[in-house]
PDB file with SEQRES, HELIX, SHEET and CRYST1 records, atoms N, CA, C and O in Angstrom:
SEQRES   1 A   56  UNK UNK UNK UNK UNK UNK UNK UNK UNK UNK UNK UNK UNK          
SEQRES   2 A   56  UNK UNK UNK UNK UNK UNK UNK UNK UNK UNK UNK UNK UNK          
SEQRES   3 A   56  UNK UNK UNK UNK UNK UNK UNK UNK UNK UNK UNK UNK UNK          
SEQRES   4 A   56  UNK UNK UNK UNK UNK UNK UNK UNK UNK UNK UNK UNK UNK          
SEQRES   5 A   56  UNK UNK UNK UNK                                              
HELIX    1 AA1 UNK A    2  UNK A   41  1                                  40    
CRYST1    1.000    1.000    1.000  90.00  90.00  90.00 P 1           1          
ATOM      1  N   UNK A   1      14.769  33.143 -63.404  1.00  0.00           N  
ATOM      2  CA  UNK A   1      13.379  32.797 -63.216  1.00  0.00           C  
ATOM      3  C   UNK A   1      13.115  31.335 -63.553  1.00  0.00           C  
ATOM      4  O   UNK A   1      12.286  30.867 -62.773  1.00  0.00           O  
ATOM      5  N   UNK A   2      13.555  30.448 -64.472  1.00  0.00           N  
ATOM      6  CA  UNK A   2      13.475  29.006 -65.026  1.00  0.00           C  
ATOM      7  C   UNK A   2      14.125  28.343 -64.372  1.00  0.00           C  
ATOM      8  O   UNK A   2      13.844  27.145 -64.397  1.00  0.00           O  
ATOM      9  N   UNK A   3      15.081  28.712 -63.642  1.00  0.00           N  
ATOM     10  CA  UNK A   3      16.005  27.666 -62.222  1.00  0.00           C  
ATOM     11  C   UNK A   3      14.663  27.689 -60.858  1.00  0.00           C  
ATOM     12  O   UNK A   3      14.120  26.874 -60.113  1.00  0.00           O  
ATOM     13  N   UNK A   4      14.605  29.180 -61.145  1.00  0.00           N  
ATOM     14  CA  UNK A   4      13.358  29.083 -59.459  1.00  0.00           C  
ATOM     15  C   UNK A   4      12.344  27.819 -59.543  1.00  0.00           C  
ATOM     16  O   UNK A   4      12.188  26.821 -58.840  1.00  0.00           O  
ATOM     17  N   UNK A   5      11.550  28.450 -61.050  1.00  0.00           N  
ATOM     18  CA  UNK A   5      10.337  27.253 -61.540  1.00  0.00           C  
ATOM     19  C   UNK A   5      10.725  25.891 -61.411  1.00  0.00           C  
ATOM     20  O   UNK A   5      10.096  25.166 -60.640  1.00  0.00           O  
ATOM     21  N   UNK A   6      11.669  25.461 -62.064  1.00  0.00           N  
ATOM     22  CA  UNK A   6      12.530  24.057 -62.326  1.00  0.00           C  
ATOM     23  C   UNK A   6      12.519  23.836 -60.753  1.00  0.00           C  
ATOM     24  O   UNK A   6      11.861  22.876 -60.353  1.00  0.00           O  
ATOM     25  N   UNK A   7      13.062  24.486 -59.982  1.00  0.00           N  
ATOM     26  CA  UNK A   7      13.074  23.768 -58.294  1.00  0.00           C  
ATOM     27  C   UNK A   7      11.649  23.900 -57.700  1.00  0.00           C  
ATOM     28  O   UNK A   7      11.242  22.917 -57.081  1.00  0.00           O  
ATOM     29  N   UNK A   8      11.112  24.612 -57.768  1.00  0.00           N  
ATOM     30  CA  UNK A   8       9.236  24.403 -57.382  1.00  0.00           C  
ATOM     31  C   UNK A   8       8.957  23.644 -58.053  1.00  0.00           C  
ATOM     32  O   UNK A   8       8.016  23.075 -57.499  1.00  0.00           O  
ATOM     33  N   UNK A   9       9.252  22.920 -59.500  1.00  0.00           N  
ATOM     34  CA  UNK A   9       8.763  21.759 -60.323  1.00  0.00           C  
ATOM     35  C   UNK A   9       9.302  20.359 -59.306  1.00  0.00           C  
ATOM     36  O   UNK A   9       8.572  19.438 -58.939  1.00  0.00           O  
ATOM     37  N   UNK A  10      10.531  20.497 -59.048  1.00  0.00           N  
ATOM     38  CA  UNK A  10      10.584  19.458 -58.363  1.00  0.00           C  
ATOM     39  C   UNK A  10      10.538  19.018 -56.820  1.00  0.00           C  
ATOM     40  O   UNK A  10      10.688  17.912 -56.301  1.00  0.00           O  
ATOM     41  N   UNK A  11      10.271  20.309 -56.264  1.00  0.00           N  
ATOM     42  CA  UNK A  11       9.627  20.076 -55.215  1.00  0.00           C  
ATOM     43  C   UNK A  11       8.178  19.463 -54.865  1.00  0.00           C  
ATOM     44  O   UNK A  11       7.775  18.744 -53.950  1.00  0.00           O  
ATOM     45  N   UNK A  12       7.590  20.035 -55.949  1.00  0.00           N  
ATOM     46  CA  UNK A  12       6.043  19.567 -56.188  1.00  0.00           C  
ATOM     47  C   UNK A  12       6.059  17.770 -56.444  1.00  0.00           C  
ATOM     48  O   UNK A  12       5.482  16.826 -55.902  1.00  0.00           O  
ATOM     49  N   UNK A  13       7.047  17.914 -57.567  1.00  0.00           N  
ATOM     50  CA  UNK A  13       6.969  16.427 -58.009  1.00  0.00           C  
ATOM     51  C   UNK A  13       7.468  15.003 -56.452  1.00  0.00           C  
ATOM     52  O   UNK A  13       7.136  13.860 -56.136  1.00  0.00           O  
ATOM     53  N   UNK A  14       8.410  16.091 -55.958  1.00  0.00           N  
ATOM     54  CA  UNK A  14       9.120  15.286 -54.797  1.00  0.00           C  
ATOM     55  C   UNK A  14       8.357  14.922 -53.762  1.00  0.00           C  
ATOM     56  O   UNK A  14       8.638  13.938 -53.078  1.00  0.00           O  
ATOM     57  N   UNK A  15       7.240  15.731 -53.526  1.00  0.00           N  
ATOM     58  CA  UNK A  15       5.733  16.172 -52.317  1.00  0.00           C  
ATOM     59  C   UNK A  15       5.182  15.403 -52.830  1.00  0.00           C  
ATOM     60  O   UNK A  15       4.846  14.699 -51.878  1.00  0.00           O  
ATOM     61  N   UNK A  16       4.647  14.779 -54.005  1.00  0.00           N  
ATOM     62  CA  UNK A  16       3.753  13.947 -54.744  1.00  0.00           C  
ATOM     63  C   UNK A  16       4.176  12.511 -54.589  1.00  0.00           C  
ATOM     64  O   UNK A  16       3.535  11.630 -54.015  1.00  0.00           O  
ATOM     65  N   UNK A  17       5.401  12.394 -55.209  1.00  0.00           N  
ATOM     66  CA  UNK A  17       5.723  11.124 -54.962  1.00  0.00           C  
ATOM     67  C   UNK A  17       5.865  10.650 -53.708  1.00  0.00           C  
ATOM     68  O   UNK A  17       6.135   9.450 -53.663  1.00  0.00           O  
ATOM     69  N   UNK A  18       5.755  11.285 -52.537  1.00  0.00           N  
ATOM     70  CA  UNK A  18       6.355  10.773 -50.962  1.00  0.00           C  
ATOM     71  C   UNK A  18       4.632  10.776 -50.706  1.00  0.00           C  
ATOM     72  O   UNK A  18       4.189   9.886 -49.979  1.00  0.00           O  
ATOM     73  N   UNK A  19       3.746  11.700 -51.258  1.00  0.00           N  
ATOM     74  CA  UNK A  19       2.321  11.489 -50.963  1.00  0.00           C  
ATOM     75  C   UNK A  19       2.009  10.131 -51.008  1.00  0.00           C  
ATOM     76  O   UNK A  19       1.363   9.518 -50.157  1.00  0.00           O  
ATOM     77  N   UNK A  20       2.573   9.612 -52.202  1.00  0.00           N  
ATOM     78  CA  UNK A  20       1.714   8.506 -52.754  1.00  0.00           C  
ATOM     79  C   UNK A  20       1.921   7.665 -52.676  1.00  0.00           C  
ATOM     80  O   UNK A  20       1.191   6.743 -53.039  1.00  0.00           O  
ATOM     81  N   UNK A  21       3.433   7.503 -51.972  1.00  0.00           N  
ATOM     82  CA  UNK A  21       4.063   5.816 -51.562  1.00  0.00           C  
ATOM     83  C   UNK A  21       3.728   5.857 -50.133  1.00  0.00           C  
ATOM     84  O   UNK A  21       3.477   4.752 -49.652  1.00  0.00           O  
ATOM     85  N   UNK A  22       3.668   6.793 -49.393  1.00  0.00           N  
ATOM     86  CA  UNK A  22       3.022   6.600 -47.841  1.00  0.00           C  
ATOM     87  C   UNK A  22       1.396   6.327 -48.291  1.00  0.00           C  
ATOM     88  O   UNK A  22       0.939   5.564 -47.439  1.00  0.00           O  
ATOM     89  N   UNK A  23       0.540   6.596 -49.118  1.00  0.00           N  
ATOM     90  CA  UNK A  23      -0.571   6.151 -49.373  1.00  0.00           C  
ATOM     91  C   UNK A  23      -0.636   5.043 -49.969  1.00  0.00           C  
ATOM     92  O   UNK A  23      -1.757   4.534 -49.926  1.00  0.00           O  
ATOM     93  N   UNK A  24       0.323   4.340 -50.639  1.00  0.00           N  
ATOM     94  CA  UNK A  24       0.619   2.918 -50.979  1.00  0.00           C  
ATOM     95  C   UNK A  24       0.762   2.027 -49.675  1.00  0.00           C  
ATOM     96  O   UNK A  24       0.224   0.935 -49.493  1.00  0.00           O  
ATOM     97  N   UNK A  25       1.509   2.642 -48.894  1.00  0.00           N  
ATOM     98  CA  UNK A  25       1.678   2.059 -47.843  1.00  0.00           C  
ATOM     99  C   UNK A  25       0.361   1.301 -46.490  1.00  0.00           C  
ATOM    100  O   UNK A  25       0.283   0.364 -45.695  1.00  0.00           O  
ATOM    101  N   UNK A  26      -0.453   2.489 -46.980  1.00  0.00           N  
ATOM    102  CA  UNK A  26      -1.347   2.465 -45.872  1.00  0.00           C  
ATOM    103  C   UNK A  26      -2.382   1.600 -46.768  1.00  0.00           C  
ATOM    104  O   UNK A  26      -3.471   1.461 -46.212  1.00  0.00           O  
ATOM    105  N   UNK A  27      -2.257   0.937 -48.151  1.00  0.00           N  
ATOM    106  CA  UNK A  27      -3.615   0.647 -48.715  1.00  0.00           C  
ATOM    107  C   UNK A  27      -2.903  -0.955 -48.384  1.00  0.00           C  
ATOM    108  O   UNK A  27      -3.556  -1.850 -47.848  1.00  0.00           O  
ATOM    109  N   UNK A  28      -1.493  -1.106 -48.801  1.00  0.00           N  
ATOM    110  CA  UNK A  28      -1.133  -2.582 -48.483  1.00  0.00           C  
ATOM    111  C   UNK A  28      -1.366  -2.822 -47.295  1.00  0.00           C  
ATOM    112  O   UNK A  28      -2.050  -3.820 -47.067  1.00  0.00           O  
ATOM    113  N   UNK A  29      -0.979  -2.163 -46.375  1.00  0.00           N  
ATOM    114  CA  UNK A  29      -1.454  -2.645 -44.873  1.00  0.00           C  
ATOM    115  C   UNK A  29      -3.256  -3.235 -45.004  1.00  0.00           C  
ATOM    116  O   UNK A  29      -3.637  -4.343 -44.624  1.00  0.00           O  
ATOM    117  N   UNK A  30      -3.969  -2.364 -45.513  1.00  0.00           N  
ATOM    118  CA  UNK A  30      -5.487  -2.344 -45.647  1.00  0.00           C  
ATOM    119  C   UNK A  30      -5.698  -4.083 -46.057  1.00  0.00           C  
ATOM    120  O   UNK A  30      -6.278  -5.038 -45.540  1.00  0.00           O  
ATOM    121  N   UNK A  31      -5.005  -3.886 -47.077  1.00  0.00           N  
ATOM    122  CA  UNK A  31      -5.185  -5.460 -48.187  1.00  0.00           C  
ATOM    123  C   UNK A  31      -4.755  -6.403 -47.062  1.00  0.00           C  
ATOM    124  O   UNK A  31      -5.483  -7.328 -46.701  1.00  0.00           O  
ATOM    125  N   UNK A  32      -3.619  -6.167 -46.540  1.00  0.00           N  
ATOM    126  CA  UNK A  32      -3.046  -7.055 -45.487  1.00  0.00           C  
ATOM    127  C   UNK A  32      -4.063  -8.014 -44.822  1.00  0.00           C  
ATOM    128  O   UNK A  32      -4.431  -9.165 -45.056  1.00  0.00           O  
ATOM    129  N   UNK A  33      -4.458  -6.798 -43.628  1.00  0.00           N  
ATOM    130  CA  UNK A  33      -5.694  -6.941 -42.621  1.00  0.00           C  
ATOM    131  C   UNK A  33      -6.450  -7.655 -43.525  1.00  0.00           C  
ATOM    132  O   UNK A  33      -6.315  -8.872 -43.400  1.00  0.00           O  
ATOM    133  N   UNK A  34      -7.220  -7.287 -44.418  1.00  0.00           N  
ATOM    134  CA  UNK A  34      -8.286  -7.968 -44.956  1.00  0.00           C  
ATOM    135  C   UNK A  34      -8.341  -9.353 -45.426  1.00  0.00           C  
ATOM    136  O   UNK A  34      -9.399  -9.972 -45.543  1.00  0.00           O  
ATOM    137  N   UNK A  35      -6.728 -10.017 -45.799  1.00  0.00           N  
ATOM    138  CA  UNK A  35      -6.133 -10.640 -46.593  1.00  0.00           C  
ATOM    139  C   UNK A  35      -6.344 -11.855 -44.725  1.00  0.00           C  
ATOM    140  O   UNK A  35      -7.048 -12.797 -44.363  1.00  0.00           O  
ATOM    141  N   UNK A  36      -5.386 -11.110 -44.205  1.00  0.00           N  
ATOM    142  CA  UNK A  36      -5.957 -12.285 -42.640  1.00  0.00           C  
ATOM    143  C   UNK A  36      -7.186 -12.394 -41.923  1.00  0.00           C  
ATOM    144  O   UNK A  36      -7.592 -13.400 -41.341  1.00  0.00           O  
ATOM    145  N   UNK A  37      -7.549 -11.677 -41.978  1.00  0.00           N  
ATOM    146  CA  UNK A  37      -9.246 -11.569 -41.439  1.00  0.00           C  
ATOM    147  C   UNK A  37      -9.524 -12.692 -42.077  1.00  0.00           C  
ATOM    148  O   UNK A  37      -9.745 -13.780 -41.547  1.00  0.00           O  
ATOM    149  N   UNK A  38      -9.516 -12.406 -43.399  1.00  0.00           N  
ATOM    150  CA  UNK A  38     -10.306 -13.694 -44.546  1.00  0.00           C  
ATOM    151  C   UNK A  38     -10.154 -15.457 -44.336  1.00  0.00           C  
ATOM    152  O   UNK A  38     -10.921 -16.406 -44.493  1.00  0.00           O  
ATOM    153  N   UNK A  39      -8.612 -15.283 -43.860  1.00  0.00           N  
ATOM    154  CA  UNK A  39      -8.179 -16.255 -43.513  1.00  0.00           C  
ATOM    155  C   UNK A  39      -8.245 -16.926 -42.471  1.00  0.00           C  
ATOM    156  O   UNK A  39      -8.200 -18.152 -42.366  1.00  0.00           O  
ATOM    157  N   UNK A  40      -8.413 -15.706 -41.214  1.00  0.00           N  
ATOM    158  CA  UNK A  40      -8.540 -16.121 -39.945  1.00  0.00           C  
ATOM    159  C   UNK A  40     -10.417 -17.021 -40.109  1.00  0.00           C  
ATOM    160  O   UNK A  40     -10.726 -18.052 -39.510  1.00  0.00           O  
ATOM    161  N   UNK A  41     -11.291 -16.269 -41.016  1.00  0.00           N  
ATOM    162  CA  UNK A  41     -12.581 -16.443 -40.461  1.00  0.00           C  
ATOM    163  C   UNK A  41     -13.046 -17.511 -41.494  1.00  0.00           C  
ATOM    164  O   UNK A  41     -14.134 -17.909 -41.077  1.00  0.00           O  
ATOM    165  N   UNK A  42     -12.781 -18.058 -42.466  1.00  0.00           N  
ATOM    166  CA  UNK A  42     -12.667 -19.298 -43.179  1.00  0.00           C  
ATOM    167  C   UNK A  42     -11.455 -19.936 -43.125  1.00  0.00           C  
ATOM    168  O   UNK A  42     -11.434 -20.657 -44.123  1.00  0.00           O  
ATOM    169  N   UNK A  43     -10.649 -20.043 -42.640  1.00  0.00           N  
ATOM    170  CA  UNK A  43      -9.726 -20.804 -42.465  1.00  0.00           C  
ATOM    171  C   UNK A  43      -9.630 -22.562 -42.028  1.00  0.00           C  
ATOM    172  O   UNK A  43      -8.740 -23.351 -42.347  1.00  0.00           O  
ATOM    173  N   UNK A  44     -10.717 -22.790 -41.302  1.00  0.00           N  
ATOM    174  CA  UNK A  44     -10.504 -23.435 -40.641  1.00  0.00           C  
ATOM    175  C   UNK A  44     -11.927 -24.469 -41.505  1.00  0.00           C  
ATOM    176  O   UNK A  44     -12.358 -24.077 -42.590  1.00  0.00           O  
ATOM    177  N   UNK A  45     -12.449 -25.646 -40.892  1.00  0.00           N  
ATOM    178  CA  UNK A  45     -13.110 -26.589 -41.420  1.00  0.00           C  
ATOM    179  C   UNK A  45     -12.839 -27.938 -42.451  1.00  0.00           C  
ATOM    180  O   UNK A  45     -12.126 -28.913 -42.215  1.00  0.00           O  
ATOM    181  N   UNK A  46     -13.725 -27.629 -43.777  1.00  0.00           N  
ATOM    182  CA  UNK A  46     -13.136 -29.454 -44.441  1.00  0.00           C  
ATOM    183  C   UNK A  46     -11.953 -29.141 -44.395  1.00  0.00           C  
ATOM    184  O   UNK A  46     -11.245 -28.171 -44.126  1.00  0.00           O  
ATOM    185  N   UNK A  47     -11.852 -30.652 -44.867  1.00  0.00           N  
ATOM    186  CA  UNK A  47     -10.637 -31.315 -45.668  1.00  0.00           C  
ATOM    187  C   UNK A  47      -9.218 -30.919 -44.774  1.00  0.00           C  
ATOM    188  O   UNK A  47      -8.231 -30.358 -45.250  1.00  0.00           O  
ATOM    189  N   UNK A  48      -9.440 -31.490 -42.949  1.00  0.00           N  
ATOM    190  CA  UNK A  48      -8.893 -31.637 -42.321  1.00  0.00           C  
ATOM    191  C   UNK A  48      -8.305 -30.546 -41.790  1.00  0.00           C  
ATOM    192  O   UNK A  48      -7.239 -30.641 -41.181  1.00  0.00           O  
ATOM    193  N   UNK A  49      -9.061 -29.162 -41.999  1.00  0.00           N  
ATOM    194  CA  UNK A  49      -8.767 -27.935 -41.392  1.00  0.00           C  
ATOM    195  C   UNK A  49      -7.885 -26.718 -42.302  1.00  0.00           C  
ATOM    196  O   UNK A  49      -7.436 -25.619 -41.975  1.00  0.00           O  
ATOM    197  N   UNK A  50      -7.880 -27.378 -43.406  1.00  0.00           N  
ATOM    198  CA  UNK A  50      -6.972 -26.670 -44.698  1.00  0.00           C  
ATOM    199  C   UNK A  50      -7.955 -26.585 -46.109  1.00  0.00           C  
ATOM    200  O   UNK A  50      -7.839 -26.997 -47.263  1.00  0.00           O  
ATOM    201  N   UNK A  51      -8.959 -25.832 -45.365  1.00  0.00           N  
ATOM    202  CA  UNK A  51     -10.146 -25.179 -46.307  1.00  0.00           C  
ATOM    203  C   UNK A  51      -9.164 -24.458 -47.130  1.00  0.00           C  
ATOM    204  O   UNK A  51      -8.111 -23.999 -46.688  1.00  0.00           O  
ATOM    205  N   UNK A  52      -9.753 -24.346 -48.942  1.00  0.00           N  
ATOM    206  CA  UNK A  52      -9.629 -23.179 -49.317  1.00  0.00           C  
ATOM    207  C   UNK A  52     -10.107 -22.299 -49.872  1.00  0.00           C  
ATOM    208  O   UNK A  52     -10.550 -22.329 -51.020  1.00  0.00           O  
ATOM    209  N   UNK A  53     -10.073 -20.825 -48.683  1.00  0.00           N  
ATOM    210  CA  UNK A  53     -11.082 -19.643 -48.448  1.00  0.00           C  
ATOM    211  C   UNK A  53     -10.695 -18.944 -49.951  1.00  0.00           C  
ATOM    212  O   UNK A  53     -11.753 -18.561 -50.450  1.00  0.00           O  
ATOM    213  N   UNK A  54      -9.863 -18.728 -50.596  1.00  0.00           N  
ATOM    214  CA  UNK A  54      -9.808 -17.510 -52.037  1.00  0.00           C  
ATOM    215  C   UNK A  54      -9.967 -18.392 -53.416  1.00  0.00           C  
ATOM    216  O   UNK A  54      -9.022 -19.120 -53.719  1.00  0.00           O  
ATOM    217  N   UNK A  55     -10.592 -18.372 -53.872  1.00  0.00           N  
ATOM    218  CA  UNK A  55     -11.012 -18.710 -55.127  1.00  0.00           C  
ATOM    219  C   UNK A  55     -10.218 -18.077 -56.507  1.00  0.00           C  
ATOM    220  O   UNK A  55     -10.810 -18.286 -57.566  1.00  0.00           O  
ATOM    221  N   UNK A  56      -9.263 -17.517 -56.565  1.00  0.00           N  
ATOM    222  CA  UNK A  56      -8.104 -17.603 -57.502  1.00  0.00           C  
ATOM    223  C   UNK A  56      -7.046 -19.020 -57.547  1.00  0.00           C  
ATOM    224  O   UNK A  56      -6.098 -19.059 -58.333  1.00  0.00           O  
TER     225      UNK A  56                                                      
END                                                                             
């Protein structure tokens, strides 16, 4: 009975972790897009066309 559990433990754990790096995946893409958008749509103007749009 504790071998069965132990392999449903890590099946669960194995389902979780593949959840959450394909959902990592899809949030960096997100940041991505947003990250060029930003760039594409202030990008351009002073100081000879090499504005800078992020304030960090």
């Amino acid at each position: 009975m504790i071998p069965l559990l132990l392999v449903l433990l890590l099946i669960l754990i194995l389902f979780g972790a593949g959840f959450a790096v394909e959902v990592l995946w899809y949030v960096a893409l997100a940041v991505l897009v947003l990250w060029l958008l930003g760039f594409l749509v202030r990008g351009g103007g002073a100081a000879g066309g090499r504005a800078r749009w992020y304030r960090w």
